[in-house]
N, C-alpha and C positions, 0 to 999 in steps of 0.2 A: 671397592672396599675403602670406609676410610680406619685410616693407621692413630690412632690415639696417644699420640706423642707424650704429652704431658706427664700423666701416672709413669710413664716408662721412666722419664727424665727426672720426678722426684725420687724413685726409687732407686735411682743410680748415686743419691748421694750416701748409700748405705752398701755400695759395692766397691768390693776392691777394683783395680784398676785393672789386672785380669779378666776379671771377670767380666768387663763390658765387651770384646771379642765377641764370648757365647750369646751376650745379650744379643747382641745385631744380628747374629747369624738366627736364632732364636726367630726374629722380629721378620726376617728375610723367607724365612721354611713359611709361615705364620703368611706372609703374602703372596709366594709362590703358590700356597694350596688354593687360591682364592682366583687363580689365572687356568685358563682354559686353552690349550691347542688346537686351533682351529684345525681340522683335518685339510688336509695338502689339497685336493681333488675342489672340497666345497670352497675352498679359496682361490683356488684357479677361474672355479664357476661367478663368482661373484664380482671378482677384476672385469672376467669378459664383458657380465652384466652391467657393472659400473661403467665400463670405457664406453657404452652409446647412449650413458645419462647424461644429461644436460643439467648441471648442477652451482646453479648462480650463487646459490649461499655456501657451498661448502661442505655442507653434511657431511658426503664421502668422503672428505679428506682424512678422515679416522681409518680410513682402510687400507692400514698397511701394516706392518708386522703380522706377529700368527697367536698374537693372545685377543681370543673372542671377547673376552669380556669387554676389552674397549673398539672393539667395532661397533660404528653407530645402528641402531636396528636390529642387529644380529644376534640373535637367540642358540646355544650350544648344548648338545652333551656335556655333564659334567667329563664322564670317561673316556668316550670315543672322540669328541670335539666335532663329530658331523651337528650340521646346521639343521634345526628343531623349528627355527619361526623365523621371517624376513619383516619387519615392519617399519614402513618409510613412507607413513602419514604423513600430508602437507610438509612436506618438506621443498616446494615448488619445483620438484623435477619434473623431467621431458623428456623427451627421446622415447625410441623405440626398447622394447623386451629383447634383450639378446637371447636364442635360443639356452647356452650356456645353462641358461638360470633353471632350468627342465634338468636337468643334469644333478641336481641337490635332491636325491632322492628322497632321503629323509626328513623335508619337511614337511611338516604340520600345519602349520601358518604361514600363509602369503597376506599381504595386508599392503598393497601400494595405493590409497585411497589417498583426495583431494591434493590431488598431483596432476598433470597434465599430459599425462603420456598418450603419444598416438598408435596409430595403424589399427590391426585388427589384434583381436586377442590372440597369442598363440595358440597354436593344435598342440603342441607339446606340455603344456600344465597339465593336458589330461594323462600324462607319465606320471605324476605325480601322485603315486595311490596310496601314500601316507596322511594327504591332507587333510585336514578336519576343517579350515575354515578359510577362506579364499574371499581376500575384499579388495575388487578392483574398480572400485566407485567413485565418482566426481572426477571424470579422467573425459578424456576425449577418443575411446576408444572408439571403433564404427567397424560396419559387417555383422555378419553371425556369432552367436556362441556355437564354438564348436562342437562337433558333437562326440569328440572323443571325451568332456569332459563326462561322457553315460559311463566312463571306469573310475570314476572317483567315488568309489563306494564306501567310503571314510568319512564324508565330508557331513559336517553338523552346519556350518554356516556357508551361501551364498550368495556375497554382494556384490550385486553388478549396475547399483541404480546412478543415475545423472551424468552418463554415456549418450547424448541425446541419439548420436548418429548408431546405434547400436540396436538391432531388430530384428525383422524381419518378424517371421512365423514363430510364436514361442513352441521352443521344440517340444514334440510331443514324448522325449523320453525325462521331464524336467521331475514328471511328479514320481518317477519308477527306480531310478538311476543310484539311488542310496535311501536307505531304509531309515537310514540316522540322521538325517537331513530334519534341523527341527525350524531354521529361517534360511529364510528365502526373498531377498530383496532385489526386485529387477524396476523399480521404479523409473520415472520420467527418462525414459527413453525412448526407442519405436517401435514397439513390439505391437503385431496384429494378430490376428484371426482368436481362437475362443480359447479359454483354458482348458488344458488338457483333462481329457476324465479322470486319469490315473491321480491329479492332484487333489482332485477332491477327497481322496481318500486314503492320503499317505499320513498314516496313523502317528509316525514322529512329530509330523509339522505342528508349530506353536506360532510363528511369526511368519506374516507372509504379506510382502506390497507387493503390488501391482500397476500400483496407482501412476497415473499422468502417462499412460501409452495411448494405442488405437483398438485395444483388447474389444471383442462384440460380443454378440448371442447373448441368450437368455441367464440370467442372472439364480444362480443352482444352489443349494446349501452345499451344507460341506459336512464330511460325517468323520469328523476329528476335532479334537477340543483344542480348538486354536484360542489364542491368547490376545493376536494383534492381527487385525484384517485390515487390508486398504486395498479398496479396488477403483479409489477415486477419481473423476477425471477422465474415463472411459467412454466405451460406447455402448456399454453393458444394457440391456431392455429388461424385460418382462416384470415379476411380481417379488415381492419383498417377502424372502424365506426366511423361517424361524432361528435358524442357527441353532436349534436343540441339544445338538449335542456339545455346544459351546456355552452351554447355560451356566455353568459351575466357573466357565472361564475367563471369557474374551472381555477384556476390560479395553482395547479400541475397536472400534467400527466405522469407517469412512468409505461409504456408497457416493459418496457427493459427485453431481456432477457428470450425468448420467442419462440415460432415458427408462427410466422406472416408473412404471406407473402405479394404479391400484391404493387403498389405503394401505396404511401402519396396520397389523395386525397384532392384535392385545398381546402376544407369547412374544415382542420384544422385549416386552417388562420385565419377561422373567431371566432375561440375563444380568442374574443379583452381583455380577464384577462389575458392568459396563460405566466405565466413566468418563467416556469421549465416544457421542452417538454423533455423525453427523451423515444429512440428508438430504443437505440443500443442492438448487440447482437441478432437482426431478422435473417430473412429473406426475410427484404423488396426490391424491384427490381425496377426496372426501373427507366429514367431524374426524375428530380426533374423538374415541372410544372415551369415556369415564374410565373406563376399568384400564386406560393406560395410564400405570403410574410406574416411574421408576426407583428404582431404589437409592438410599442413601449416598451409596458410591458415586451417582453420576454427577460429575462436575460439571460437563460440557455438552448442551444441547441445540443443535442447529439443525431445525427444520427450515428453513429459508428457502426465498425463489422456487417454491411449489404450486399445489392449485390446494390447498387446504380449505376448506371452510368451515364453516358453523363457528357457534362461540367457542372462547379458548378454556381448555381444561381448566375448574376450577379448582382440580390438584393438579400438579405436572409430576411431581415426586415428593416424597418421604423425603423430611426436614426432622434432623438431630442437635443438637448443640455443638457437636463435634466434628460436623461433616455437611455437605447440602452444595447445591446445583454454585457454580463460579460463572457461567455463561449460558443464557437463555435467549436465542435467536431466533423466534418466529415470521421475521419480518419476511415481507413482498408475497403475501398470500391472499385471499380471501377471507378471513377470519372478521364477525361483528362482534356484535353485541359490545360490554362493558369491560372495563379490565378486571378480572379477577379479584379479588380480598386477599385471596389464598398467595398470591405471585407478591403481597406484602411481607410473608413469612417464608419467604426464603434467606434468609437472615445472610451468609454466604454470597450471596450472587452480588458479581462486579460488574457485569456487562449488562444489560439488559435492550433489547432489541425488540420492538411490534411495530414501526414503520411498515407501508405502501399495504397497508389493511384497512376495512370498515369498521374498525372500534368506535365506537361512539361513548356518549355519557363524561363523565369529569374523571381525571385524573386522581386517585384515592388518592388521598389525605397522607394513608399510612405509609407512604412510599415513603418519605420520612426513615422511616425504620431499619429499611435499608442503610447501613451506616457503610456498610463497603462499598458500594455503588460506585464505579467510575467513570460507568460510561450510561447515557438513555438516551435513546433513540425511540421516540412516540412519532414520528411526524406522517405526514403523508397519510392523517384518518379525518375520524372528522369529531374527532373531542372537544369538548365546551367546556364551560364554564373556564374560572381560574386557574393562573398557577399555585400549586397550590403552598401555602407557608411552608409548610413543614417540611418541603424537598431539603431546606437548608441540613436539615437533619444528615442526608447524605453527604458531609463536610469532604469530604476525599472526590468529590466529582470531577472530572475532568472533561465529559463533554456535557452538555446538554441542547437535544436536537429535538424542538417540538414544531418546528416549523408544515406550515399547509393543514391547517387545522381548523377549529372553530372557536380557539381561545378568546378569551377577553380578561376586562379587568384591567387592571395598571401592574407596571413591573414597580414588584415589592421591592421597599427601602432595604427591608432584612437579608435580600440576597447577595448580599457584599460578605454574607459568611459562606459563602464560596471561591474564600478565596485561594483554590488550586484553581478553578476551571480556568479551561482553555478555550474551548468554543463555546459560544452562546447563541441559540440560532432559534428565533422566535417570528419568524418572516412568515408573511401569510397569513395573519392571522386577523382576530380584530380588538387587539392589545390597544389601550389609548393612555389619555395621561405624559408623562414626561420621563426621563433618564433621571435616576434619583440620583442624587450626589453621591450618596454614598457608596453607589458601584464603583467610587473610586477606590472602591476594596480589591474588588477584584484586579489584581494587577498581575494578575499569570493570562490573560486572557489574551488570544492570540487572534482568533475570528469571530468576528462579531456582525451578527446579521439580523436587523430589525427592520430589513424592511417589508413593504406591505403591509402596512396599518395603519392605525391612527393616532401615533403620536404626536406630540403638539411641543411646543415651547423651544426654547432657544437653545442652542450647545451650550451644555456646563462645562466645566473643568475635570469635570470625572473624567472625563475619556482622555483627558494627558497624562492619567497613570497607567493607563495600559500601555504601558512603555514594549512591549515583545507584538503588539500590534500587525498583523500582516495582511488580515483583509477589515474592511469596514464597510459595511451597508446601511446606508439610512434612507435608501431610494425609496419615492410613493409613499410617505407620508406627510404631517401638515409641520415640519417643522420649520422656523421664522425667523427674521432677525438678523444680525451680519455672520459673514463665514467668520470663524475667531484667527486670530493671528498665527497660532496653535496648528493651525491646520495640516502642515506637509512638514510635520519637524518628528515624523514617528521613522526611526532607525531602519526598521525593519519593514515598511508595510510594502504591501505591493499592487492592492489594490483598493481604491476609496469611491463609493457610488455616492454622491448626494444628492441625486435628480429626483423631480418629480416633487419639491417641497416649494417652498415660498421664501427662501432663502431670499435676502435682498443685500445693498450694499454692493464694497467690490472685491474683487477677487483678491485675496492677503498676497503681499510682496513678499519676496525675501523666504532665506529657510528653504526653498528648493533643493540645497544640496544635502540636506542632511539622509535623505532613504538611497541606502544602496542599490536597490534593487530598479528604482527612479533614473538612476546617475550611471548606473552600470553598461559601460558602453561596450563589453565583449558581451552582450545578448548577440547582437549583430551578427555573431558568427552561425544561429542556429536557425537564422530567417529561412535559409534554402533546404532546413532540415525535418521543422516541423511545421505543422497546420496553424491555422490562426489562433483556432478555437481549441489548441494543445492542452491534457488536463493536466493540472498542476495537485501533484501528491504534498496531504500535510497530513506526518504519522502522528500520534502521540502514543507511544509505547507506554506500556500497562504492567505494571512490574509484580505480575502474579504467577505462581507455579502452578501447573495443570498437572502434567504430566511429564514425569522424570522433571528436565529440566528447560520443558518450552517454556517462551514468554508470549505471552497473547499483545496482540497490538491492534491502537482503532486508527482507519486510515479514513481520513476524511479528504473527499476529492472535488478538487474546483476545476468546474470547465471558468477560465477566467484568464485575461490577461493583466502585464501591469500597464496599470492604467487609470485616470481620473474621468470622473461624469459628474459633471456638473449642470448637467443640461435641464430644462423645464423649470427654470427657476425665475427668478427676478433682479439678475446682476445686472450690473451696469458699469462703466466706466472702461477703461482700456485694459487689454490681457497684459498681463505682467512678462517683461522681457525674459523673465527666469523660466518661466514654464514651456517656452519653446528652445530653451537650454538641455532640457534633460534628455542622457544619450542613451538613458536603459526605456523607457517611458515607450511601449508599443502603442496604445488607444488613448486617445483625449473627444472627449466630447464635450462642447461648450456649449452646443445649438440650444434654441427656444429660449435666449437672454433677452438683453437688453444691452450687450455689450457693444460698445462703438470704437471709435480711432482706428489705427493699421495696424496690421497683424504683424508680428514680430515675423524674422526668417526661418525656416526650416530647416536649413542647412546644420545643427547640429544634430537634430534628432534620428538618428542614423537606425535606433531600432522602430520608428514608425510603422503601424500599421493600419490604423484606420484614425482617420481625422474627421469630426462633423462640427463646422463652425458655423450651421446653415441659420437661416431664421433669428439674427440680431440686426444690428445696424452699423456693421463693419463699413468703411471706406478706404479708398486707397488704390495702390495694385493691390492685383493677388501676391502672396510671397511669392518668393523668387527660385530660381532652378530647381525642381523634385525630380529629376530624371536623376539625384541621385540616393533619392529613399527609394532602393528596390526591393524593399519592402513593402511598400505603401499599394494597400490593395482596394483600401476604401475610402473617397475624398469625398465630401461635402458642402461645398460653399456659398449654394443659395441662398436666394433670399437675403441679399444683404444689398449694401450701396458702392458694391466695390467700381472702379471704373478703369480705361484703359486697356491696352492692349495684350491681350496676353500669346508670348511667341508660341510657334508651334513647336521650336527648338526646345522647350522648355521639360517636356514633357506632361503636358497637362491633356494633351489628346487621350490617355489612357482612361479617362474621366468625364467621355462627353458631358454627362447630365449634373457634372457637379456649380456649373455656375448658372444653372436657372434661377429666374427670376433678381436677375443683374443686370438692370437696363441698360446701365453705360458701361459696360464689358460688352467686349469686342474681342473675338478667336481668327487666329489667323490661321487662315487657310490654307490648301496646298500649294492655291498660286498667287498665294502673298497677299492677298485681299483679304481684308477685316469683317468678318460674320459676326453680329447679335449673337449674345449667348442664347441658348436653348431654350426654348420655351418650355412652361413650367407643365410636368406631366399631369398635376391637378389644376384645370383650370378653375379661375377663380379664387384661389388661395393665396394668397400673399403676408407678408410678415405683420404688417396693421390687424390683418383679420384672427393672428395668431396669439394673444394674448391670452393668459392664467393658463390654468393646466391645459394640457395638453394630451390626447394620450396617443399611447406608441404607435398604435394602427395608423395614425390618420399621417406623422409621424414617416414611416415607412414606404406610403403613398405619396410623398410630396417631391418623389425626381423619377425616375426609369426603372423599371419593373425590375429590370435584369439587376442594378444595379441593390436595388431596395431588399430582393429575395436575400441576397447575403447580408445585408443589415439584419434582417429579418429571424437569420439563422443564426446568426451569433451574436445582436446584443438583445435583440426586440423577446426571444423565449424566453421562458423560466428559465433560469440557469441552474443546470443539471446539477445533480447530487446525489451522490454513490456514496453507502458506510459500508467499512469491511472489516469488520475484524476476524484475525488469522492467527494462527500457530506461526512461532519459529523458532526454528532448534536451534 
């Protein structure tokens, strides 16, 4: 309660001096009524409870005296003062449940969710036949639900989801056990075998997850007008039921993730709520029906990672001025033909998704029109012609992913009125022409990936405004001319490919220390932790409301490490002492140059992991001690003029085949005697015969199979690329 001081204290200037006595007392009755006596028995019960919490911030320290209203959590009779609700949300407690707390018979609400509490659930909350709602979720609880909780015949709510250790058999008394049970959340936990029959048909139920356990069997309607379904993330099979009697209702649905086969059957349309369908991750087959259209309401639809085919609906849904689709995920399916007209008039839609399909044909025009658009993902078809002008239209864009396609044309000067985007990724394609100046607009851009194509001309200045920079691709095109000085001065990047061009000149000095990620010498710590080819997450969170109050987010995924490639080009001159400085710096590739002189030392590059400095005309020693990059998994140093002795102490035995074709190099032996380096695993190839391009295959063949297969598999592939966009609450 708060006490309003002020009106009390002007109105005291019109009282006698008597008369303020009554005033206080007055003011005192007035805050006594507003205080609640905690009953003796539920205060006893709750001390217990508290003494085996683990309570680092304090919360409970309010638990003392006997007036409820200032106990933290605690919910009272006005009258009696017994305890009515307990709720002790994220409050970061622990500790085990004291029995005690069974003891409070008259609660209604238990609510210890996003807390950490262990053991098993007690058997004793099923004492508690007062309860109406029970949320013991985000907790580390494990074992059974008990099964005295079958006397809680009170109970409207049950949450028990993201308990992962907590499972077993979903009991079969779940769907029978209260008549008034209208949610039911048991999510990402471990629960197996089928859901109970009696659940299908517990006529209260409105809300029910399931979703992220080991649940099976055939996937069955339900004959209650449920509101919210999630059974995603399962093991659930068979065919895709109408949900009939959920027509009027269910405004979510999430099968995702599953083993479902069969088509979409036209009677999903007619769930006139539904505005979160999702589907992906089946194994649903066959066209999508014409007569599936859905209504108004649906914001969010993800068909994805199925066998879908034929062309794509040229309606999806009913489009209003006031309402219409915010996410359209078809991608990784089967689906030809052209893009739609109609997927231009969805006026609404921010995400849009048809990646690892047969689309074919040009990219409409009218995409344009899309003005909310944030995120497009086309890639992975086989679309022609241009990009086309009028995308700029979508001013709010944040990704644009059309890469492995059949594009052409030059990249338009007018695309600098995108200036949110973040990714730009036109790789693959057969795009020619030059980098226009004015993409110095774009300066929110974060990855940027042109390669595989055909562009030409020399690095502008544009690309020193994409000052938030983190990956850059210009690999396997014809670009010329010297590296600009510009080059390793981006903050933030992590990774830079400029291989495969006619780059000439020398490698730029200086400026190596300015990328974190470069210079950051606690990588070091994660060598023994993760894989070479570890994928690196870049979110861009999407700041749209779906439902209640999720945020949709696009996650764009690089199999990648930090690293420069410079390789297949036409440098020359000696490696810069700075670039064998950098202590964040995993991958460098410098092979197929021109580069000469001695190679700087390796002794600072402590996060190394694959080095190729094969095919220039290095001389010298080899650098010195690597027995303490134990990271270093991939060495390369053929084909060059290196000479001398290289010890066995050194560590360089881990690397048989890395100094073939180095005639005056000499390995020293077990018993001290100096061996010729290795003979070259492609006979007949030498660094003379290896001038202009070059390609990867031939590349990969040029030392020891064993050692080449891992080149092979993490730089020589396409470099993987996964889009996801997701819900989070």
């Amino acid at each position: 309660m708060e006490l309003k001081w002020v009106p009390a204290v002007e109105h005291c200037k019109a009282l006698k001096l008597y008369q303020l006595p009554l005033l206080i007392l007055v003011l005192l009755c007035s805050y006594q009524s507003h205080s609640v006596v905690l009953n003796p028995k539920d205060k006893a019960s709750l001390v217990l409870f508290g003494s085996w919490v683990q309570d680092p911030n304090h919360y409970l320290a309010t638990w003392i005296g006997s007036n409820c209203t200032k106990w933290t959590g605690i919910g009272c009779q006005n009258q009696t003062g017994r305890v009515i609700s307990l709720n002790l949300t994220n409050m970061n407690l622990s500790g085990h449940i004291h029995p005690n707390l069974c003891k409070i018979a008259s609660l209604e609400s238990l609510v210890l969710s996003e807390n950490s509490f262990t053991g098993q659930i007690p058997m004793c909350l099923g004492w508690l036949h007062n309860l109406r709602s029970l949320d013991l979720s985000h907790n580390k609880f494990v074992g059974l639900v008990p099964n005295t909780f079958m006397r809680l015949g009170q109970l409207r709510e049950l949450v028990l989801n993201s308990n992962h250790d907590l499972g077993g058999i979903l009991p079969g008394w779940v769907g029978n056990f209260s008549l008034n049970l209208e949610k039911l959340d048991m999510s990402f936990n471990s629960f197996q075998g089928e859901i109970p029959e009696s659940l299908f048909y517990l006529s209260s139920l409105k809300y029910l997850d399931l979703g992220n356990n080991n649940l099976s069997g055939d996937l069955h309607d339900f004959y209650q007008p449920l509101v919210f379904l999630n059974l995603g993330s399962n093991l659930f099979s068979g065919t895709l039921p109408c949900f009939s009697a959920s027509a009027e209702y269910l405004s979510f649905l999430n099968l995702s993730n599953n083993s479902i086969v069969g088509g979409i059957p036209t009677c999903i349309s007619s769930l006139k709520k539904l505005t979160h369908l999702n589907l992906s991750f089946n194994h649903i087959d066959y066209a999508l029906s014409p007569r599936l259209v859905f209504s108004e309401e649906l914001l969010v639809l993800d068909l994805s990672f199925n066998d879908l085919s034929g062309p794509l609906p040229a309606k999806i849904a009913e489009t209003t001025d006031k309402s219409g689709l915010v996410l359209l995920d078809l991608s990784h399916n089967h689906f030809s033909g052209g893009i739609p007209l109609k997927i231009t008039e969805l006026k609404s839609l921010q995400a849009l998704f048809l990646s690892h399909n047969f689309l074919s044909g040009e990219i409409p025009a009218r995409i344009g029109n899309l003005t909310y658009l944030q995120v497009i993902d086309l890639s992975h078809n086989y679309l022609s012609g241009s990009i086309p002008l009028n995308i700029v239209g979508c001013f709010q864009l944040l990704a644009l992913v059309l890469n492995n396609n059949n594009l052409s044309g030059e990249i338009q000067p007018e695309l600098d009125a995108l200036d949110s985007l973040k990714i730009l990724d036109i790789s693959n394609n057969k795009i020619s022409g030059e980098i226009p100046l004015t993409l110095a607009g774009c300066k929110s851009l974060e990855i940027v990936d042109f390669s595989s194509n055909d562009l030409s001309g020399n690095l502008n200045d544009a690309i020193t405004k994409w000052s938030n920079l983190r990956y850059l691709s210009l690999a396997r095109n014809k670009f010329s001319g010297s590296l600009p000085s510009w080059l390793f001065t981006f903050e933030a990047i992590q990774m830079m490919n400029f291989s495969g061009n006619k780059f000439s000149g020398f490698i730029p000095d200086g400026n190596f220390n300015i990328s974190s990620n470069f210079n950051n010498g606690n990588i070091v710590q994660r060598l023994a932790m993760e894989p070479f080819d570890v994928m690196r997450n870049v979110e861009i969170k999407i700041s749209v409301l779906v439902i209640g109050s999720n945020e949709l987010s696009f996650s764009y995924h690089l199999s990648s490490v930090v690293g420069i490639d410079l390789s297949d080009n036409l440098l020359h001159g000696e490696i810069p002492d700075g670039l064998f400085g950098l202590q964040g710096l995993e991958y460098l590739n410098l092979s197929y140059n021109f580069l000469d002189g001695e190679v700087p030392g390796l002794e600072k590059m402590l996060s190394l992991r694959a080095l190729d400095l094969s095919h220039n005309s290095l001389s010298g020693q080899v650098p010195g001690n690597i027995s303490i990059l134990k990271g270093l998994t991939l060495l390369n140093l053929s084909y060059n003029s290196f000479s001398g002795i290289v010890p066995k102490k050194e560590g360089y035995r881990r690397f048989p085949g890395a100094f073939a074709g180095n005639p005056g190099l000499c390995l020293e032996s077990s018993g001290g005697a100096c061996s010729t380096a290795s003979l070259p695993a492609v006979p007949g190839k030498s660094s003379e015969e290896m001038e202009g391009p070059i390609s990867v295959w031939v590349f990969c063949l040029s030392a020891f199979v064993s050692f080449y297969l891992g080149v092979m598999v993490l730089f020589c592939s396409t470099r993987a690329r996964t889009y996801i966009l997701h819900s989070k609450d």
